[in-house]
C-alpha positions as CSV (number, residue, x, y, z in Angstrom):
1,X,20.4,8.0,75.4
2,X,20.2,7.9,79.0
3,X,17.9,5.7,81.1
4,X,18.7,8.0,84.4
5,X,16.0,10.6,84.2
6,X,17.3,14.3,86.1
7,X,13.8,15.2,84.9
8,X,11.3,12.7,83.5
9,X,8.6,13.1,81.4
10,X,5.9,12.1,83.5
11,X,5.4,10.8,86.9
12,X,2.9,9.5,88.3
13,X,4.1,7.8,91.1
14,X,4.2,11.3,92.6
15,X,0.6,12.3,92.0
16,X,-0.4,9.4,93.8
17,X,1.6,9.6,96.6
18,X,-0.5,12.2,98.7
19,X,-3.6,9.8,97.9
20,X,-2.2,6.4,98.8
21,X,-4.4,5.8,101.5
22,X,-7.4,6.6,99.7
23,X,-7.0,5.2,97.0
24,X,-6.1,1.7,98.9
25,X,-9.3,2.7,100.8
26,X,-11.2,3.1,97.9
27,X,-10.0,-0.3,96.2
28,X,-11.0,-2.0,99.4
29,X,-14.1,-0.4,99.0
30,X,-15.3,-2.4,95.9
31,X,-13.6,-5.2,97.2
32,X,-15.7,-5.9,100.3
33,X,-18.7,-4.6,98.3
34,X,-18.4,-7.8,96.3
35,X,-19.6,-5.7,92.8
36,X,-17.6,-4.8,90.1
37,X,-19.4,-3.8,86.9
38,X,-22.0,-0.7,86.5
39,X,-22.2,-0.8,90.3
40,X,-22.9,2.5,93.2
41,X,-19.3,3.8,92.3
42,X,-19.8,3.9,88.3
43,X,-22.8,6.1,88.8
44,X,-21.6,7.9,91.7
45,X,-18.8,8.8,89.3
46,X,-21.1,10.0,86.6
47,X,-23.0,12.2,88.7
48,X,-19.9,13.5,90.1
49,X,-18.1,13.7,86.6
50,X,-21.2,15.5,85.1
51,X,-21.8,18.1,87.3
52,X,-18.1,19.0,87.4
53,X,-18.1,19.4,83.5
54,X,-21.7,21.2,84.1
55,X,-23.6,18.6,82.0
56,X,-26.8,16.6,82.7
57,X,-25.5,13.0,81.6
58,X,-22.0,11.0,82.1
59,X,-21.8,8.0,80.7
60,X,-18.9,6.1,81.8
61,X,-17.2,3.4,79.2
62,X,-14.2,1.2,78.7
63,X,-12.1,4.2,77.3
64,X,-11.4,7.4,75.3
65,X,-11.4,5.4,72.1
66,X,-14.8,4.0,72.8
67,X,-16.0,6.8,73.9
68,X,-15.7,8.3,70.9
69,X,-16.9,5.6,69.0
70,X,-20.0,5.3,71.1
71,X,-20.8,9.0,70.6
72,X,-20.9,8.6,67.1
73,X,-23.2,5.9,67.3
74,X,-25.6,7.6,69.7
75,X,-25.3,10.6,66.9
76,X,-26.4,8.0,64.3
77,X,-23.3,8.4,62.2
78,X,-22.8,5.7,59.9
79,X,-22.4,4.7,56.1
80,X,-22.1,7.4,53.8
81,X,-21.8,10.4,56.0
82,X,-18.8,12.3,56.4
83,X,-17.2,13.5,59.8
84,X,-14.8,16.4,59.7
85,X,-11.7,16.2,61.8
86,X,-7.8,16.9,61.9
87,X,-5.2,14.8,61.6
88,X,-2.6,16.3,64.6
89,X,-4.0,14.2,67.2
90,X,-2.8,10.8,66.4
91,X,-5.4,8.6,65.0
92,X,-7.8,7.8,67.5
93,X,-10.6,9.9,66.0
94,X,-9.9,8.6,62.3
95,X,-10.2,5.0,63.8
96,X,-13.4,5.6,65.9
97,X,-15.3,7.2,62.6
98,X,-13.9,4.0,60.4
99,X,-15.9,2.0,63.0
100,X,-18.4,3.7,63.1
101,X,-18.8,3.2,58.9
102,X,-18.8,6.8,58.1
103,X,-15.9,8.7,55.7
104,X,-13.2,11.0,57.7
105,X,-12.7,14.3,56.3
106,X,-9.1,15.6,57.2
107,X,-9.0,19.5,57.6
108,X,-5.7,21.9,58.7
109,X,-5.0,23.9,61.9
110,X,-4.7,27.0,63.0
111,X,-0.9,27.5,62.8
112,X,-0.7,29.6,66.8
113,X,-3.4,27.0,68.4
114,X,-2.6,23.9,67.0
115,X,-6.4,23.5,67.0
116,X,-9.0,22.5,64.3
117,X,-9.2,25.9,61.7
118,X,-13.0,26.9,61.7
119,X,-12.5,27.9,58.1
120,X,-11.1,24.8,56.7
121,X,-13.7,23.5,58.2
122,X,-16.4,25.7,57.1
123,X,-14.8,24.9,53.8
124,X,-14.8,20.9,53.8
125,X,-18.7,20.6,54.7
126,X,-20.8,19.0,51.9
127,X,-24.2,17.7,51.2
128,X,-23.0,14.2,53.3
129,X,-21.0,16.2,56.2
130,X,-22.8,14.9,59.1
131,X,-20.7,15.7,62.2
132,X,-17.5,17.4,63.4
133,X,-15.1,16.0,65.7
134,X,-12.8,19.2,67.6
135,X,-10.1,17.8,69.6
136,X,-8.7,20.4,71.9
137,X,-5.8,19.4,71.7
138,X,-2.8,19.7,74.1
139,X,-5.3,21.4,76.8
140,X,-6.5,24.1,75.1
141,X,-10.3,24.0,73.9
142,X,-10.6,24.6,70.2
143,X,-12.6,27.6,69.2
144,X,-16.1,26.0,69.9
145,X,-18.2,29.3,69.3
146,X,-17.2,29.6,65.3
147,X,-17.5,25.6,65.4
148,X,-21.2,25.4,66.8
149,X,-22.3,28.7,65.3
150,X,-20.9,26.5,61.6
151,X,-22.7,23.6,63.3
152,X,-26.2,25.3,63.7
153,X,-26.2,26.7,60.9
154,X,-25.2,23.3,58.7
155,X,-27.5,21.0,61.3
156,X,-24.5,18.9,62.2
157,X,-23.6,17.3,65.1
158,X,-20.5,18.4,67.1
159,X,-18.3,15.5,69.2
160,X,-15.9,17.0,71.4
161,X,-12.9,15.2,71.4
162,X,-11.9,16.4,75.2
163,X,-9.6,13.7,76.1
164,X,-6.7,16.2,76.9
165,X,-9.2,18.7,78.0
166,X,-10.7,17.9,81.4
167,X,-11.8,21.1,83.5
168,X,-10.6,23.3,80.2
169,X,-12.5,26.1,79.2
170,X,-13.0,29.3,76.9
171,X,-15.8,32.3,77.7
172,X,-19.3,31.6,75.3
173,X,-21.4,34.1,74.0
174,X,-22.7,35.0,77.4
175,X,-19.5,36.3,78.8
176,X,-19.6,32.9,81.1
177,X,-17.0,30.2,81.2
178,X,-18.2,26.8,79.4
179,X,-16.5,24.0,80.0
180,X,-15.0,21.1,78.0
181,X,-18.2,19.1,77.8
182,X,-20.5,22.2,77.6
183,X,-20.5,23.0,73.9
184,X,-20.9,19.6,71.6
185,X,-24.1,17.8,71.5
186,X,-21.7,15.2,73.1
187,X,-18.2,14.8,74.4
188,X,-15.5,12.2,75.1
189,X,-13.1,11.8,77.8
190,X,-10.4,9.7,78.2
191,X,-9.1,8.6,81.5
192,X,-5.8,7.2,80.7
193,X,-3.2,7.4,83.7
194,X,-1.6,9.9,82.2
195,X,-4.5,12.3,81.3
196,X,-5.0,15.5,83.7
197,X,-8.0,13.4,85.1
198,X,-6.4,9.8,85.1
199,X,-7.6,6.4,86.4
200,X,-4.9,3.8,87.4
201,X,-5.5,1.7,84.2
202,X,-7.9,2.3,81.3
203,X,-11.6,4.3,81.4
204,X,-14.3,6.4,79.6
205,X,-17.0,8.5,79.4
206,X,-19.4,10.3,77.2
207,X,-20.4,13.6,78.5
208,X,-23.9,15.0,77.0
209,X,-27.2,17.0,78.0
210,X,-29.2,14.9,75.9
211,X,-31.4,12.8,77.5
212,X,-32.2,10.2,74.6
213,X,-28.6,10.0,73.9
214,X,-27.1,9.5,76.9
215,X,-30.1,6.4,77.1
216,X,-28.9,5.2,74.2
217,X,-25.2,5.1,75.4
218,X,-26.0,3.1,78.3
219,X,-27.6,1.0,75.8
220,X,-24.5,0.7,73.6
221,X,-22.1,-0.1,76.7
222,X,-24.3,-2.9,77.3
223,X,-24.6,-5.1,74.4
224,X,-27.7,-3.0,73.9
225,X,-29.6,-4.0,76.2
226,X,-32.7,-2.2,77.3
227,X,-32.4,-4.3,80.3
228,X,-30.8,-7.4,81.7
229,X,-30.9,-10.1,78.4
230,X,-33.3,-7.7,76.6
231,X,-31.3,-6.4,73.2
232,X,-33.5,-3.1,71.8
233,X,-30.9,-2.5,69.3
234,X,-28.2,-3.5,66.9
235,X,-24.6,-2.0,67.4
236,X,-24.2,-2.8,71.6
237,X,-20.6,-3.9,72.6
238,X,-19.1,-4.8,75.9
239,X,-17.5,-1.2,77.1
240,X,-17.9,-0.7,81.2
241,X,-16.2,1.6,82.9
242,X,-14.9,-0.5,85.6
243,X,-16.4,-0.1,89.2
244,X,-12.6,0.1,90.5
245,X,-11.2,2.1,88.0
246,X,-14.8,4.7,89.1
247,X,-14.1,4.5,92.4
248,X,-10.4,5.7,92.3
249,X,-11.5,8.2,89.8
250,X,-14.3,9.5,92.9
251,X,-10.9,10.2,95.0
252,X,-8.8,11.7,92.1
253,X,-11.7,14.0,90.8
254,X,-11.8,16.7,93.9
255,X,-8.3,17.7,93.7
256,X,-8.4,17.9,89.6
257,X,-8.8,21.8,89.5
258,X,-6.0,22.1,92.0
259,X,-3.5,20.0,89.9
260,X,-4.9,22.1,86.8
261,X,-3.9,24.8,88.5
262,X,-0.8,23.6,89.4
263,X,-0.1,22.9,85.3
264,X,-0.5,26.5,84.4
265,X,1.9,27.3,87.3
266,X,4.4,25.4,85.7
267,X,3.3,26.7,82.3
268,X,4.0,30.3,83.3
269,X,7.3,29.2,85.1
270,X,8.6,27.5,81.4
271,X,6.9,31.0,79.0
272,X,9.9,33.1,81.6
273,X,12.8,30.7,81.7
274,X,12.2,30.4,77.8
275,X,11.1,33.6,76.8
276,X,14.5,34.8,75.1
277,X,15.5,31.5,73.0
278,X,14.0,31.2,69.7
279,X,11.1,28.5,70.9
280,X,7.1,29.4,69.6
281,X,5.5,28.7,73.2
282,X,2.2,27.9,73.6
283,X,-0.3,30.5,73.4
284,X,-1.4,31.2,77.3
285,X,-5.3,32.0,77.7
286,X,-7.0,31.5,81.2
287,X,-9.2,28.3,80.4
288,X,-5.7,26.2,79.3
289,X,-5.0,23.4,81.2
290,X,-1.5,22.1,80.1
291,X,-1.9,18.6,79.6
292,X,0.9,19.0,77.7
293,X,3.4,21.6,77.3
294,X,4.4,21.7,73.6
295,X,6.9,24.1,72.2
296,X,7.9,24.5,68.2
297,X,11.2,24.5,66.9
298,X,12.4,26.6,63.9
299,X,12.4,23.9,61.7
300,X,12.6,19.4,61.9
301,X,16.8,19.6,62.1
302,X,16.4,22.0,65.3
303,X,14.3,20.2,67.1
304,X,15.4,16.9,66.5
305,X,19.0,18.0,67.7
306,X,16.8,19.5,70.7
307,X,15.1,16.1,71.7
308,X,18.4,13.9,71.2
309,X,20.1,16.9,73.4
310,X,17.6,16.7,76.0
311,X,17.2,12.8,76.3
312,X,21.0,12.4,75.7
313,X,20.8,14.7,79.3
314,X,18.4,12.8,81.1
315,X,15.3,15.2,80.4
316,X,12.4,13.6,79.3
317,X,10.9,14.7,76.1
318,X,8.5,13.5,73.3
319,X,7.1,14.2,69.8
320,X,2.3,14.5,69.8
321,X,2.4,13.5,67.0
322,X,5.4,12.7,64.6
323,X,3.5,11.4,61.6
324,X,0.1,12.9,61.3
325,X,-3.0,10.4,60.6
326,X,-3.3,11.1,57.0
327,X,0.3,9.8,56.1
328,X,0.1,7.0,58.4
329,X,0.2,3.8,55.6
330,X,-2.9,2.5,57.4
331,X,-5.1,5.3,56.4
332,X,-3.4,5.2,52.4
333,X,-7.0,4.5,51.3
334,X,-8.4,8.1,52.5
335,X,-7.0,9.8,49.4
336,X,-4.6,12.1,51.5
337,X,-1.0,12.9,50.6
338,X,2.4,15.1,52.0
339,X,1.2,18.4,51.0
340,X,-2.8,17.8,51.6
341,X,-2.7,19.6,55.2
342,X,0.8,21.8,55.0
343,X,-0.2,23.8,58.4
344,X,-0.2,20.0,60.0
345,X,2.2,18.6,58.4
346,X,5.3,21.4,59.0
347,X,4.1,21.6,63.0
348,X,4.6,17.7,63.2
349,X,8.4,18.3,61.9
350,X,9.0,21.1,64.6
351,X,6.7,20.1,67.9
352,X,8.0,19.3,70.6
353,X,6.7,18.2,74.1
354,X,8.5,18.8,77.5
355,X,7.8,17.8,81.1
356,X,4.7,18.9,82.1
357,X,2.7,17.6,85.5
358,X,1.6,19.0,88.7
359,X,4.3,18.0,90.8
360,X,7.0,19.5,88.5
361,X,9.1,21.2,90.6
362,X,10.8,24.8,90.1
363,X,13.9,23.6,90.2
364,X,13.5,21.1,87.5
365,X,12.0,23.2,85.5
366,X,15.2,25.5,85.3
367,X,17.1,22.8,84.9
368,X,15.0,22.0,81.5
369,X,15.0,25.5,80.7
370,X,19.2,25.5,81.2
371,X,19.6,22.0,79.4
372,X,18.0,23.5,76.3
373,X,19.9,26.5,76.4
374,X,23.1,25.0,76.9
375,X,22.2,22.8,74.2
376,X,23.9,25.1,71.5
377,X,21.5,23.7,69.1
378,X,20.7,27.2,67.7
């Protein structure tokens, strides 16, 4: 395996080379302002962040994980209800519900989407179902009309897990676009560096219109404080998003639709360089957002000799997710076994992810595109 990349997986040294000075000028900004946590630039951020995903609240935290936890909380999820989720997404959703007390229900995908199946989930709802968590995975919002019309109907709560999602979107009822962030009674965002909206280290947020939950997650951030050394309520932890980590966010956030953009550029340059090999491409609809670009072999032996091929070549590649959360040995206990989500389970022997990033260039893209075609893999 080579450690020379042609083309790498990611980059980021290139998305932050246009906004250097900025973001220097933003560090120095907290610097001289001598404050560092829950600051002006952590609720700059949230204004900023909320109105972009057209939502009244933004609640900035430590990170995606504990945003998701925090939701739940706010929800009131805890022991003995059941949260319905999927198991293609690693196991940060799994882990957050544990937390939070409350039983994960593990449901299959829609084979083209990759995304939480309405009907498995319509299925798996019982007397102690209390929320569901969709994760739009990969960049592509899960289908949130049949998910809150189930919701409605069932009086749970729906958590969006947006993470990969920021500035996605599908078309609601009202022929209008609604954005990740738009359709849950709360959603979580992740602002790992690598995410389409990334900070330059770890960060959070919960996203909601809900004005007693987003009190209560300001609450939870802070030890649960109602105010300075004043606890209201059991369950607080220690989760900021940092003042630095909001202020380089504030310079990253006006130039995130253009770098979406940019993605689904790339997205359509990879769907014609690959259209005549025997790859299943991710299904194109106007509201993707590519935060990755994953395509699925014919079966596990194809696209393992397609990865080692690809690496061996200096193209960067991975696997989201090689072992799906219910056969991971820490999560034994939930009852799950190989054959309990078979839609899952055969995409995570086939999936494969390949460069994807705004400043992919065309060039390198075709020299992907020939690497896996010289590849004689099929």
């Amino acid at each position: 395996m080579t450690t020379s990349w042609r083309v790498p997986f990611g980059d980021l040294r290139r998305s932050h080379q246009a906004l250097t000075a900025d973001l220097i000028a933003a560090a120095g900004r907290v610097i001289e302002s001598g404050w560092f946590i829950l600051g002006h630039e952590v609720a700059a951020f949230e204004q900023e962040f909320a109105t972009f995903c057209g939502a009244r609240h933004c609640v900035g935290v430590a990170s995606g994980a504990e945003a998701l936890y925090l939701a739940l909380a706010a929800a009131g999820i805890g022991p003995g209800d059941e949260v319905i989720t999927v198991a293609n997404a690693c196991m940060y959703d799994v882990a957050a519900i544990l937390q939070a007390g409350a039983r994960p229900v593990l449901v299959d995908v829609d084979p083209a989407t990759q995304n939480i199946d309405p009907a498995a989930v319509a299925a798996a709802i019982t007397p102690r179902t209390k929320a569901v968590i969709p994760v739009h995975l990969f960049g592509r919002l899960a289908d949130m009309a049949a998910i809150t019309a189930l919701a409605e109907r069932h009086g749970l709560v729906v958590i969006e897990d947006a993470a990969q999602a920021h500035g996605a979107w599908r078309t609601g009822a009202d022929g209008q676009p609604r954005m990740a962030g738009q359709w849950g009674n709360l959603a979580a965002f992740s602002f790992y560096p690598s995410k389409n909206l990334g900070a330059l280290g770890d960060g959070g947020a919960v996203v909601t219109n809900d004005d007693q939950m987003a009190a209560q997650l300001r609450r939870l951030r802070m030890y649960g404080w109602e105010r300075k050394y004043y606890t209201s309520e059991v369950g607080g932890r220690n989760s900021r998003l940092d003042e630095l980590q909001a202020a380089l966010l504030r310079v990253k956030l006006p130039h995130l639709a253009a770098a979406n953009a940019a993605r689904r550029e790339r997205a359509a340059w990879y769907a014609t360089a690959l259209a005549d090999l025997p790859l299943g491409l991710p299904v194109d609809e106007p509201g993707h957002v590519y935060h990755l670009y994953v395509v699925t072999l014919p079966d596990r032996a194809s696209r393992d000799r397609l990865r080692d091929h690809l690496l061996a070549n200096g193209i960067g590649c991975d696997i989201h997710y090689p072992v799906p959360t219910h056969l991971q040995p820490a999560y034994a206990d939930l009852g799950y076994h190989p054959g309990s989500l078979p839609v899952t389970e055969d995409l995570a022997g086939r999936i494969l992810s390949l460069p994807m990033y705004p400043e992919l260039t065309y060039e390198e893209i075709m020299l992907v595109a020939e690497t896996i075609r010289a590849g004689g893999i099929w």
